[in-house]
Backbone as a ProteinNet text record, in pm:
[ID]
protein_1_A
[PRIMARY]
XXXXXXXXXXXXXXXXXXXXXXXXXXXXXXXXXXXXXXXXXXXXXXXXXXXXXXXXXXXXXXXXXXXXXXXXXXXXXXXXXXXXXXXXXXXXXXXXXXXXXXXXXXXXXXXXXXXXXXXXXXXXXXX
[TERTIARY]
18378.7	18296.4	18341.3	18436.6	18528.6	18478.6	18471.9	18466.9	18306	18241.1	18043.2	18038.8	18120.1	18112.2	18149.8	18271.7	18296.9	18200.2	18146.5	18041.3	17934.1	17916.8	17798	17848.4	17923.9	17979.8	17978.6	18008.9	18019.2	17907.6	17790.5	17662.5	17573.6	17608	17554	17576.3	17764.1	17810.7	17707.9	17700.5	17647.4	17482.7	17430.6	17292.7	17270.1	17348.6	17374.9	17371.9	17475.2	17509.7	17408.2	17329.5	17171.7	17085.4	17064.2	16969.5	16983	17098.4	17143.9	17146.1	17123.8	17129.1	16989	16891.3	16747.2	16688.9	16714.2	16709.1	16688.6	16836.1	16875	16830.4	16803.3	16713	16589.4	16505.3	16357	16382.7	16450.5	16489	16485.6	16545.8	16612.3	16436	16385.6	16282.3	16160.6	16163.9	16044.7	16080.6	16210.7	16232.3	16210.4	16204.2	16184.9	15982	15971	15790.6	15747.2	15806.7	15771.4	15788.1	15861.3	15919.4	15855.5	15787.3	15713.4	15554.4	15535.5	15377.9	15401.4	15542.1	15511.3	15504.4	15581.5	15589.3	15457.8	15392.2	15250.7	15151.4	15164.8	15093	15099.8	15241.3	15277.6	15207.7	15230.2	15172.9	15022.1	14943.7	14803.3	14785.4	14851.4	14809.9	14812.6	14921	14974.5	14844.1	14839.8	14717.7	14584.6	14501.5	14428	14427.2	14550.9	14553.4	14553.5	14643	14615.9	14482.5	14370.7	14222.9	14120.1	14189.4	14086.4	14133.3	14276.6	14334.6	14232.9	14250.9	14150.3	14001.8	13943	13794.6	13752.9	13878.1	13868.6	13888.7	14012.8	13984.1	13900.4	13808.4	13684.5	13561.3	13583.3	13453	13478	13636.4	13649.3	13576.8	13694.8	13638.7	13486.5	13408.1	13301.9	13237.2	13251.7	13221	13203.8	13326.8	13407.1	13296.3	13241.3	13210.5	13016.3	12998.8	12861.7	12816.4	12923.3	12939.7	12970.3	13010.6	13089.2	12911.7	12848.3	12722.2	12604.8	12630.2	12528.8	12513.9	12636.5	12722	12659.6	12678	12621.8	12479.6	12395.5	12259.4	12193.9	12273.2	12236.9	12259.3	12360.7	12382.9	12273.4	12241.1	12165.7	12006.6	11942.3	11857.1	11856.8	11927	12029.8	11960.4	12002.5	12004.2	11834	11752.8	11672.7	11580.1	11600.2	11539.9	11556.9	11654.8	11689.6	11582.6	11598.2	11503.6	11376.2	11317.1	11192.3	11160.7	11237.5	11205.1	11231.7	11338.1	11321.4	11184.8	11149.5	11032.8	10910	10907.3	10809.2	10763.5	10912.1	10936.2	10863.4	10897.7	10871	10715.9	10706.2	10551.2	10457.1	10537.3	10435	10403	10560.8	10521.9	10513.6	10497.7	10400.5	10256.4	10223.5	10071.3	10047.1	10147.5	10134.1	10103.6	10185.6	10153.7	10039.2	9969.8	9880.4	9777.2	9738.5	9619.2	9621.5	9747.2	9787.8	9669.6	9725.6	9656.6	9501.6	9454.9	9332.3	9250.5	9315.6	9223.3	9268.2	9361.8	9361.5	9236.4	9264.7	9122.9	9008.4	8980	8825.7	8796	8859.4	8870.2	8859	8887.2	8914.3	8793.2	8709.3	8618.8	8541.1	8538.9	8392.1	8391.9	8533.6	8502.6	8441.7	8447.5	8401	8231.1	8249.6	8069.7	7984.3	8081.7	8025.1	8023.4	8107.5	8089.8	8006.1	7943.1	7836.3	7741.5	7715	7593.9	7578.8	7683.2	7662.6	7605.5	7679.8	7638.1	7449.4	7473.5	7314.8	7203.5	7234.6	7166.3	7133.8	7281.3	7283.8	7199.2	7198.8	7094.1	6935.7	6918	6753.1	6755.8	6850.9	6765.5	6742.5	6830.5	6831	6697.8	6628.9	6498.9	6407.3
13579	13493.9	13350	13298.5	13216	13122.5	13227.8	13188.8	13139.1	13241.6	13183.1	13049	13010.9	12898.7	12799.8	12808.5	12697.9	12718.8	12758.2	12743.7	12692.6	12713.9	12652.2	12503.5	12473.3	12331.9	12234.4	12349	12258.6	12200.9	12292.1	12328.2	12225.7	12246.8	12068.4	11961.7	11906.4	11815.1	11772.8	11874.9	11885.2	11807.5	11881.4	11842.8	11691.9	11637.7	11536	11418.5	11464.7	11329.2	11376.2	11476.1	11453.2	11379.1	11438.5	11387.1	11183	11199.1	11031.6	10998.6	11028.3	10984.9	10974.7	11076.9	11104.9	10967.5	10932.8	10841	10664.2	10641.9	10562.3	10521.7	10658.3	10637.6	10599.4	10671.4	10625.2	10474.6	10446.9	10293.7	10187.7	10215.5	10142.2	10148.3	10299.3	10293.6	10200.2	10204.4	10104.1	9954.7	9935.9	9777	9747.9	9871.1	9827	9785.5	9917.9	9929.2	9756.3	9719.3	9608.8	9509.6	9512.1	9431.9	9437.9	9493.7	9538.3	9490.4	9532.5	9462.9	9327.8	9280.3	9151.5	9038.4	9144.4	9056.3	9075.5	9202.6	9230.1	9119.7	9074	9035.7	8900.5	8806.9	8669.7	8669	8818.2	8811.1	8813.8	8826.9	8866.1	8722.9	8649.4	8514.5	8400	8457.7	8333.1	8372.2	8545.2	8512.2	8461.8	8442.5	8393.8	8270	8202.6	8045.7	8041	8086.7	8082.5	8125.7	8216.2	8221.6	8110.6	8044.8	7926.8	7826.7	7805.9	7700.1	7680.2	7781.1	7840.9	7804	7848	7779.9	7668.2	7617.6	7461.9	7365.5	7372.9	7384.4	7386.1	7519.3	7562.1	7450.8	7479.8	7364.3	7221.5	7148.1	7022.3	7002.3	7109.6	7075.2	7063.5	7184.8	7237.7	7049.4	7014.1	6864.1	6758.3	6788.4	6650	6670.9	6803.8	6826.5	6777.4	6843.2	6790.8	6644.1	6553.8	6415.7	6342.2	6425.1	6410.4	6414.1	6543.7	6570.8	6456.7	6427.7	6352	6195.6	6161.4	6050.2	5996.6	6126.9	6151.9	6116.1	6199.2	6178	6044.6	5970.5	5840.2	5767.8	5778.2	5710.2	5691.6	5836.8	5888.6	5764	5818.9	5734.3	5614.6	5556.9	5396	5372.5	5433.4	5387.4	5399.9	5545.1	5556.1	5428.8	5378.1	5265.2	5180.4	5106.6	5026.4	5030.2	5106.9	5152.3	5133.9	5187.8	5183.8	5010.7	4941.8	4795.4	4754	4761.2	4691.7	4728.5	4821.4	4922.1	4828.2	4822.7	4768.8	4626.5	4505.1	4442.1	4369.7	4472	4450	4491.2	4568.1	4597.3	4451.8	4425.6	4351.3	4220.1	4168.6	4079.2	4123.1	4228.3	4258.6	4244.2	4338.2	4300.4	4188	4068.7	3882.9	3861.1	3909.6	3871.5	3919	4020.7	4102.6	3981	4013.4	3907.9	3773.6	3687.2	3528.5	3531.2	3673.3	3661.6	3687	3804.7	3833.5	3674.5	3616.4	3497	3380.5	3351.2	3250.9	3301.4	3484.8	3528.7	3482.6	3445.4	3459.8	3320.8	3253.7	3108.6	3028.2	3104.6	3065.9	3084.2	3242.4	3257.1	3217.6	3140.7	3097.7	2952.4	2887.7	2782.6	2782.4	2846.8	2920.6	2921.8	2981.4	2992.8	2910	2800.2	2685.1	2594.1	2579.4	2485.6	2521	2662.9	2716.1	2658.4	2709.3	2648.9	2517.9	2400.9	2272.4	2232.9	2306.8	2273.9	2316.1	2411.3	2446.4	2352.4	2312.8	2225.3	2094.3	2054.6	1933.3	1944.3	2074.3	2058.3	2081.9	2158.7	2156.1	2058.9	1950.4	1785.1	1705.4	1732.9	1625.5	1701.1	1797.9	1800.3	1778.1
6101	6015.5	6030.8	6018.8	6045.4	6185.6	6280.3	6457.6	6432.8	6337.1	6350.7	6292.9	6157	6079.1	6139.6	6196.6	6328.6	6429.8	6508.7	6592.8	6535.5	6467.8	6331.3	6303.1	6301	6257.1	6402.2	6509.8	6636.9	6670.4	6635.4	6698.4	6614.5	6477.8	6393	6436.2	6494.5	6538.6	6678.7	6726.8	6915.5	6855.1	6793.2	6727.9	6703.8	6555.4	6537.4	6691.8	6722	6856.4	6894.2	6955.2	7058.7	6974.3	6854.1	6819.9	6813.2	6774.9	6739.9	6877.1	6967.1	7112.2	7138	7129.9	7151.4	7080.7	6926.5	6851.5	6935.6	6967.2	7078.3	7180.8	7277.2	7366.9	7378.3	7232.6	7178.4	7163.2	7102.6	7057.8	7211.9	7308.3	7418	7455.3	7492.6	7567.5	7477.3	7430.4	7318.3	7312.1	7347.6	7366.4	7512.7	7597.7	7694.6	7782.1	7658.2	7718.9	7633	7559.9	7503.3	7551.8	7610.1	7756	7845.1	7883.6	7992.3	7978	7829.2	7808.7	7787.7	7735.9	7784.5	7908.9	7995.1	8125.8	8168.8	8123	8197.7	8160.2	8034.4	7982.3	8053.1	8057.5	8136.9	8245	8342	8468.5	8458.8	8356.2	8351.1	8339.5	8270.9	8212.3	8306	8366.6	8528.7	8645.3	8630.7	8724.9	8672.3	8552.8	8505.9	8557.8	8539.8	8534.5	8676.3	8745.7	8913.8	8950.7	8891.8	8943.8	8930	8750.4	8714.6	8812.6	8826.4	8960.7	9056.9	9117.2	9263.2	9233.1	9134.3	9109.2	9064.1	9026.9	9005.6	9127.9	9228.4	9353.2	9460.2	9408.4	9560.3	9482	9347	9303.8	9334.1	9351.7	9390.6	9532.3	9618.8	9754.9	9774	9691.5	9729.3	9647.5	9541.9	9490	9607.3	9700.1	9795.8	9882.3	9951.5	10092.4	10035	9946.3	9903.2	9878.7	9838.5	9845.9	9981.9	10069.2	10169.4	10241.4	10206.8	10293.7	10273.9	10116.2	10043.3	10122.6	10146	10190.1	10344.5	10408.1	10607.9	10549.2	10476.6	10489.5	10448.8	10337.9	10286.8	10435.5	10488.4	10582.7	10710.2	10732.1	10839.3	10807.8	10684.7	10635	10612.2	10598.3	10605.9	10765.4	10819.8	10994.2	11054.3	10973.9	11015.3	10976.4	10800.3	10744	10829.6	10925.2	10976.8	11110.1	11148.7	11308.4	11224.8	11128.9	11128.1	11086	11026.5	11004.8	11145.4	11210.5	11361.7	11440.7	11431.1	11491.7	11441.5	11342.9	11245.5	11293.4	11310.7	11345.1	11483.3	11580.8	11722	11740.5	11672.2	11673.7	11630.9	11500.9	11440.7	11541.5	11664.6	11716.6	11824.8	11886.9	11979.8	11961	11822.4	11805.5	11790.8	11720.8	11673.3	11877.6	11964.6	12110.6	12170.8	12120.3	12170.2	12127.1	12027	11936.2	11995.6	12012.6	12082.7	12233.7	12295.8	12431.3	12467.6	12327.8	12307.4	12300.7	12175.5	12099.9	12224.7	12308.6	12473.5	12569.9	12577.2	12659.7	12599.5	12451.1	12456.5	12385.6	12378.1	12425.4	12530.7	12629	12788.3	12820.3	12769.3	12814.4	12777.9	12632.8	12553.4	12650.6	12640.8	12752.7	12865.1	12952.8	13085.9	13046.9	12920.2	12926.5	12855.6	12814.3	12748.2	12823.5	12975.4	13085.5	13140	13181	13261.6	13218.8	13064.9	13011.8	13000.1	12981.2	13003.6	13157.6	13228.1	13371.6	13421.2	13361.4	13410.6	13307.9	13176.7	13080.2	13183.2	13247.7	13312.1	13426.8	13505.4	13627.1	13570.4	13481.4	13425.9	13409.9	13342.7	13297.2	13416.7	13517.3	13608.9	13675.9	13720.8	13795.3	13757.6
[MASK]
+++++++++++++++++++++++++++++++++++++++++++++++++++++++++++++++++++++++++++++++++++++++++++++++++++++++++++++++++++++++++++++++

């Protein structure tokens, strides 16, 4: 009886420390999962901020290259405006030269046919 009551006493003692160990361990492991959701959580947050980074980023560049495009085409049109006033230009005094030589031709020629006709006026009078 003696030998069961001591085994009985050991077997509480043995109990006790597991359980106060099991206890412990629950304890350690719960500071640790807490630990864990929080680093998860840092890392969720750093990558957030590193994704908005990145789209703030692709929208700059993507800003720069559209300004950058906007920029070529003003330019392009800049140059084309330019050609079409020179264009414009050369035309207009080509046609100002065209017209000069038209209105000399038919001047030249009204002369031509205003000497004819003087000349022939002059020979009907004289017969």
């Amino acid at each position: 009886v003696d030998k069961t009551k001591e085994l009985t006493i050991e077997l509480n003692q043995h109990k006790h420390v597991l359980q106060a160990k099991i206890e412990e361990d629950h304890v350690d492991l719960m500071d640790h999962f807490d630990a864990m959701t929080k680093k998860t959580t840092t890392l969720s947050n750093e990558a957030n901020m590193a994704r908005i980074t990145a789209q703030e980023v692709f929208e700059m560049e993507h800003s720069v290259k559209i300004c950058a495009f906007t920029k070529s085409i003003d330019t392009k049109l800049h140059h084309i405006g330019l050609r079409i006033h020179e264009e414009s230009h050369a035309s207009r005094e080509e046609m100002s030269s065209h017209h000069a030589k038209m209105i000399q031709g038919n001047q030249t020629m009204l002369q031509n046919t205003t000497d004819t006709i003087t000349q022939k006026l002059a020979l009907s009078c004289a017969e």
